[in-house]
C-alpha angles and dihedrals in degrees: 000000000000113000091240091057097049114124108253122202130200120237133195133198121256115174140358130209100198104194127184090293121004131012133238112219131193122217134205121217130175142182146094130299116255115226094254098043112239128110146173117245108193137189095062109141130244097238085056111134094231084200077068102050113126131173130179131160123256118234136000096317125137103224121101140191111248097176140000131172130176111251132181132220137178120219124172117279111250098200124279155181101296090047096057097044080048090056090047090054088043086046090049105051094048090058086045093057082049090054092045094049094047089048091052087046090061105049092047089059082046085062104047096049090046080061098066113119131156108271103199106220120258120286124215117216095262106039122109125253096267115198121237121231118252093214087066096053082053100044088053095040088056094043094061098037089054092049089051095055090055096041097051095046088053077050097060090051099051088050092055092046082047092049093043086050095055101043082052097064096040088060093040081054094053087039090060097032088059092041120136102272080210090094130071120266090197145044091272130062126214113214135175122216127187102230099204130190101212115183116207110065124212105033129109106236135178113225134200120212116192122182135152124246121190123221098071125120132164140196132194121250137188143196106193106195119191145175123204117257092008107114091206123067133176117253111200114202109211132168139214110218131181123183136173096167103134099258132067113242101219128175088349124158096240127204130178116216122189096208122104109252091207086058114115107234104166117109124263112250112250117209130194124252122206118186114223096021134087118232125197114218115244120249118253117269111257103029135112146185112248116253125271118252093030092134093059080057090080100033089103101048090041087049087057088061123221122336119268119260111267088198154340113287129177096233084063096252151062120281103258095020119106095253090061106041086054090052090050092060101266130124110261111248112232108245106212107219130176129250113245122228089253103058113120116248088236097062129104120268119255128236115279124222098251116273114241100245093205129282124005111258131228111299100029131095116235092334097335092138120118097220092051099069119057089220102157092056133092123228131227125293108270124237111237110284099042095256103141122235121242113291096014116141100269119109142027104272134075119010100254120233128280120247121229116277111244114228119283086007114137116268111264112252113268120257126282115261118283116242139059113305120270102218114192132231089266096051093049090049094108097187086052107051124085131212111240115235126219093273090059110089122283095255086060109041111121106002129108121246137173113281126233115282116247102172098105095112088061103047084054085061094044080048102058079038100065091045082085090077091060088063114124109260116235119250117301093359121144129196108255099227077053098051092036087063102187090339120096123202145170131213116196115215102235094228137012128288152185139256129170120207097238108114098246130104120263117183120239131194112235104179143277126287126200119236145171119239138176127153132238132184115218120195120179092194090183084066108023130007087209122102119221120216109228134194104202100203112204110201099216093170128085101243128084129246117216124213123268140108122316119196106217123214126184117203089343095311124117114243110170150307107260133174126266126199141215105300113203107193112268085021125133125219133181113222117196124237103181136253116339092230091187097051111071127193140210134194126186130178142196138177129199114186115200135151123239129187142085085280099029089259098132114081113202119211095196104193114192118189117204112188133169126189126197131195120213100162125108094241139043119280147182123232124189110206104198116193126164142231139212114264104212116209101199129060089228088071118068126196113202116191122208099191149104092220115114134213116259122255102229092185092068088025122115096231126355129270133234109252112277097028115142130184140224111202110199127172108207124202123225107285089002134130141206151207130218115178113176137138150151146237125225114201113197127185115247087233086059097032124111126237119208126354132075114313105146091081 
């Protein structure tokens, strides 16, 4: 079947699984089987990676899918979104320069009238001074003020319509520069199909169609809303995506995935060792020796000598002939022919059609390989009849045997590797080779070999694509394979949503996530005599938060957008909230330096921590007082605390704590206040102890 008959179905996209850099989208496809088997399946978009591309059949049906492969086609654009937006641009500034033109036009009359001024007629020599009437210099007067008036109020209103012109081409260029790049810029519209081989005719299937595009990228996203006094909060996840990857992404159920697409994931091969025995390594799957006789194949068109000249060149050939393409540059390609019966035994040997050295290498499809052909040799002299000797150089077995090497002659080339032949990807890509015709060489007739790529369309789309990586990320905002560390997830958007394929961030609501909330308030008066609200955030569920901006909002104001780190589930995090403007803070010090001793050898640094709170909020709070001690390092120095501070507990803690810090926990009523007095005393020994300087701070 012809591939414009070919029956073409329409497909629609289901679902997209967006990662740290690519997606990966699932089609839906339906129809019925053609009696052949093989079917269209349109919609796939230009940037698709054709190495992704996965079909299977939905349901108990009996039908499979026995090949599928990624092509491209071009159809004539039938207008879209991007042309028309391009007309309303072209429309609009032209309606921009008319403004513009009636608004010059305008001012110029402005001017002229503007210009009006008495001109006394002219005066002979002899004629006496003549005065001129008022009532005309006011009459004139009014005239051009009056004018102006006019004039300048039509004025005000061509410089709005100006204005309105020109704000709306600004917004009819945005407009085009952030257009879907799903639709065709030019006459002419690329489009991908998925050309599929279904066995099992007559039945109506619904197929899946799974690929890769590249020029997606996500970020996490939050809305953290809380109510004072209330110990639960609701944590909305939210994402920031971004795509250009070809294709609108419209009512898809969408999912975020931190794992890297271009990651391997398939399993190493493990092979056997035995000890004492040789094994010989198997040959690749898919591959296969050419068949014997291939050569015989081509007697005929050899023996019909080159092909006649299609036209005058200057080179002095055809395009595509040996003569031309010698006179082109290029090295002249040696034509086998066979001697005729009739070929004196004194004449020189033809050229031989190139003898198959033995398997093909790595890098070469089916024999492909230049070292594996002794091109460049001549085989050995024929017998009348063309009918070659044993062991000449026609025909796909054993390699034939050398002849002897004449004196001073080159050295023949080494052997081919030993062993079974190690095809690549390329060369195992079926849907790809082509099969090489008689005019080819003669180490390619015959063979198949991978064909010229013509995808570079398409890696200029990838290309663009993957430009969307390089967009500026919003405040606060971390890439999600940076924030995951070793750990991959996956968070599914509750309902279905919609991204155009424009490469700028839009905003989806993932879901909510329960959390546990309560607020502290944290003041460190030896640095700072200001107390920071806090909101400590408890991740209860089993599902990790990465870490991005939250937008905080307190009894449904909005109070900032904060930073939230990377959430682990069952961690706790502690999230500012800026100064605590209603809760003041004290802190007063004393020392007191003394000896101590039975010969006065011991000095006592005696510390003494003063500290009031003061709570001038409506409602209860708690407020955590840190201070810190000195952390002595030798056993001669002894550090005596007199306090009812305690050391925190960084295992339950919401972050951990420098060496020597100590806490003070009060709860503080409404309009009450609080005092903390602690201290410590340091006792130094007088062989340790410092004399002069500052050692009071």
């Amino acid at each position: 079947m012809a591939a414009g008959t070919m029956p073409r179905w329409g497909s629609g996209l289901d679902s997209v699984v967006v990662y740290a850099r690519g997606a990966l989208c699932r089609r839906l496809a339906r129809g019925v089987v053609p009696p052949d088997g093989r079917v269209r399946v349109t919609g796939l978009p230009r940037a698709l990676d054709p190495g992704s591309l996965r079909v299977r059949v939905l349901g108990s049906s009996g039908v499979r899918v026995t090949e599928a492969r990624a092509e491209a086609e071009a159809e004539p654009d039938t207008g879209g979104a991007p042309e028309e937006l391009r007309r309303e641009v072209e429309r609009l500034r032209e309606a921009r320069a008319a403004a513009e033109a009636r608004r010059d036009r305008h001012r110029a009359r402005i001017e002229e009238v503007g210009g009006l001024r008495p001109v006394p007629p002219g005066r002979k020599r002899d004629d006496p001074h003549r005065r001129t009437p008022v009532d005309a210099w006011l009459e004139l007067a009014d005239f051009v003020d009056g004018r102006l008036t006019r004039l300048h109020a039509r004025l005000v209103e061509l410089d709005e319509a100006l204005r309105l012109a020109e704000h709306e081409l600004e917004v009819a260029r945005d407009r085009l520069d952030r257009a879907s790049t799903a639709a065709s810029s030019g006459h002419v519209e690329t489009s991908v199909c998925a050309v599929l081989a279904l066995h099992g005719a007559g039945e109506e299937v619904e197929l899946e169609l799974e690929y890769g595009v590249p020029g997606a990228v996500w970020v996490p996203t939050y809305r953290l809303s809380h109510r004072q006094g209330d110990g639960s909060g609701r944590l909305v996840l939210r994402a920031s995506v971004a795509q250009r990857t070809g294709e609108d992404w419209t009512g898809v159920r969408l999912a975020l995935a931190t794992a890297d697409l271009g990651r391997r994931t398939d399993l190493p091969a493990l092979r056997s060792i035995r000890i004492g025995r040789r094994q010989s390594a198997p040959a690749p799957s898919g591959w296969r020796e050419p068949p014997a006789g291939l050569a015989g194949l081509f007697t005929g068109y050899e023996a019909a000598g080159p092909a006649p000249f299609r036209g005058a060149f200057a080179g002095g050939g055809a395009p595509g002939s040996a003569v031309g393409d010698a006179a082109a540059g290029s090295a002249p390609v040696p034509v086998a022919v066979p001697a005729p019966a009739s070929l004196p035994a004194s004449a020189p040997a033809p050229i031989a059609p190139p003898a198959f050295t033995g398997p093909p290498q790595p890098g070469g499809a089916y024999g492909s390989a230049p070292e594996a052909f002794d091109v460049a040799r001549p085989a050995a002299p024929q017998p009348p009849g063309g009918r070659p000797r044993a062991g000449g150089a026609v025909g796909f077995g054993a390699r034939p045997a050398p002849a002897p090497a004449a004196p001073g002659a080159a050295a023949p080339p080494p052997p081919p590797p030993v062993g079974p032949p190690r095809p690549s990807g390329a060369e195992l890509d079926y849907t790809a080779l082509v099969l090489a015709g008689p005019e080819e060489p003669a180490a390619r007739r015959g063979r198949l070999f991978p064909g010229a790529s013509s995808d570079a369309v398409a890696d200029e789309y990838r290309r663009r694509a993957e430009a969307v990586a390089g967009l500026p990320l919003p405040r606060h905002a971390v890439r999600p394979r940076t924030s995951a560390g070793s750990f991959d997830h996956r968070f599914d958007a509750a309902a279905r949503a919609d991204v155009p394929s424009d490469g700028a961030w839009h905003t989806v609501t993932i879901g909510e996530i329960p959390v546990v909330l309560h607020t502290e308030h944290i003041c460190v008066p030896s640095v700072d005599q200001t107390v920071y609200a806090t909101l400590v955030v408890s991740n209860t569920t089993r599902q990790a938060l990465l870490a991005g901006p939250v937008e905080v909002t307190v009894d449904d104001d909005f109070l900032l957008t904060a930073a939230l780190p990377t959430l682990a589930p069952g961690g706790v995090r502690r999230l500012g909230l800026g100064p605590a403007e209603g809760v003041r803070v004290t802190r007063r010090t004393h020392l007191k330096e003394s000896t101590a001793g039975l010969r006065n050898n011991v000095t006592v640094l005696d510390h003494r921590v003063h500290v009031e709170l003061a709570n001038r909020l409506a409602g209860p709070v708690t407020v955590e007082v840190r201070e810190r001690v000195p952390v002595s390092s030798g056993p001669d120095v002894r550090i005596e605390e007199r306090a009812d501070w305690t050391a925190p507990d960084d295992g339950a803690a919401p972050e951990r704590h420098a060496p020597g810090t100590r806490v003070w926990r009060v709860d503080l009523p409404a309009g009450g206040t609080a005092v903390l007095d602690g201290g410590y005393e340091i006792r130094i020994p007088a062989g340790k102890a410092l004399v002069d300087g500052n050692r009071r701070s």
